[in-house]
C-alpha positions as CSV (number, residue, x, y, z in Angstrom):
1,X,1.5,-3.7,-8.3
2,X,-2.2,-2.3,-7.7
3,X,-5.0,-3.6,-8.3
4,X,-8.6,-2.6,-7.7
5,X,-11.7,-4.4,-7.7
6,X,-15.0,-1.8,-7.2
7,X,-18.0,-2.7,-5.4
8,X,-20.0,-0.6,-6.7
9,X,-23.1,-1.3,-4.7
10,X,-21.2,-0.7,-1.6
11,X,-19.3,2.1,-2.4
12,X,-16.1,0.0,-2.4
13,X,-13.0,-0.1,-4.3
14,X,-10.8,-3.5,-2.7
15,X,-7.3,-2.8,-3.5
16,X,-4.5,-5.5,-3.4
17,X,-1.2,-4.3,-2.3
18,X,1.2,-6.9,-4.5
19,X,5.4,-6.1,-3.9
20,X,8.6,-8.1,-4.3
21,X,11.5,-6.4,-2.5
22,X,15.0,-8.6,-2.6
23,X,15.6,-10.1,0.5
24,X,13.2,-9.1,2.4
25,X,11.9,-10.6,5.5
26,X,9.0,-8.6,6.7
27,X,6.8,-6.0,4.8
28,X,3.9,-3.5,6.1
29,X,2.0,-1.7,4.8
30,X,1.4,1.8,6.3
31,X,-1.5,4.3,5.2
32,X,-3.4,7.6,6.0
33,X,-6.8,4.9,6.3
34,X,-5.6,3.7,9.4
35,X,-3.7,6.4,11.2
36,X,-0.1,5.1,9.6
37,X,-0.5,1.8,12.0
38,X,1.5,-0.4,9.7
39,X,-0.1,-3.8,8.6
40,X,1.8,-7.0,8.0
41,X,1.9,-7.8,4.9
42,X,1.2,-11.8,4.1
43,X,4.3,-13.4,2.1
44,X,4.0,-15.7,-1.1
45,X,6.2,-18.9,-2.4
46,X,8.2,-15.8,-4.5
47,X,9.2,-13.8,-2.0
48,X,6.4,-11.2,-2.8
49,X,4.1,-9.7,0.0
50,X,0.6,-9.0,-0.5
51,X,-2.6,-8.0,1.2
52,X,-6.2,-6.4,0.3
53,X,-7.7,-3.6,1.6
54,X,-11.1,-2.3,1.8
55,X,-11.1,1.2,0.6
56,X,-13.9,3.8,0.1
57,X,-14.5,4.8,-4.0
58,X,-14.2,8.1,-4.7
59,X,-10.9,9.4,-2.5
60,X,-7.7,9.0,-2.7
61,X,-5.0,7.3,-0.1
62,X,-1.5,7.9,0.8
63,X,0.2,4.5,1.7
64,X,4.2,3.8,1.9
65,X,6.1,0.3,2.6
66,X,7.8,-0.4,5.7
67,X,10.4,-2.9,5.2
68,X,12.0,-4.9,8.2
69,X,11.3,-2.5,10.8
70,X,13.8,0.3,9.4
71,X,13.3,1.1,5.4
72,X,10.7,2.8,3.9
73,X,9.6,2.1,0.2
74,X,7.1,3.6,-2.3
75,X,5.5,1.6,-4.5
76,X,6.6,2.1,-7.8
77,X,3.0,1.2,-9.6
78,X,1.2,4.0,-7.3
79,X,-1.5,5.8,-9.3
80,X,0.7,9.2,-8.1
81,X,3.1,10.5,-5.6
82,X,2.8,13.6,-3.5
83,X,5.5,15.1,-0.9
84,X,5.3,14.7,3.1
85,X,6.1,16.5,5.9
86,X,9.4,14.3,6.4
87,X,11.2,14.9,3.0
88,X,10.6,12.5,0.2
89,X,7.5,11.6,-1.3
90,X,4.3,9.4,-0.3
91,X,2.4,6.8,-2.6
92,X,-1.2,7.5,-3.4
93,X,-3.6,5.2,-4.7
94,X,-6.9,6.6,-5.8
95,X,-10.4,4.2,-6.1
């Protein structure tokens, strides 16, 4: 799940990354804002992973979910999905 805060004084739109994937024992998130460095994702009592980022409003982001090293994962809320160089299909979220 998405969701987005805007800041609009700042020119911000905070986005949290929320995700449950069954036995799971690490998540990242990866995305074009950093270069694809993939981010840890923080885990909750249920098993989801979550964190916030701080995007800028008015572009649009391409972001996948790395699970345990090895499996990558779209995010089945995304605002839309576009194809990559490798195949299959990144997530976008747009603020």
């Amino acid at each position: 799940m998405l969701k987005k805060t805007y800041l609009e004084k700042q020119g911000v739109c905070m986005v949290t990354f929320n995700v449950k994937f069954e036995g799971a024992s690490k998540v990242e998130l990866v995305g074009e804002w950093n270069n694809w460095i993939p981010e840890v994702m923080k885990r909750k009592r249920d098993g989801s992973f979550w964190i916030t980022k701080r995007l800028k409003k008015g572009r649009e982001y391409r972001f996948r979910y790395l699970i345990d090293g090895h499996l990558w994962e779209n995010d089945s809320q995304a605002d839309r999905y576009v194809p990559n160089p490798y195949g299959s299909m990144d997530s976008v979220v747009i603020c």
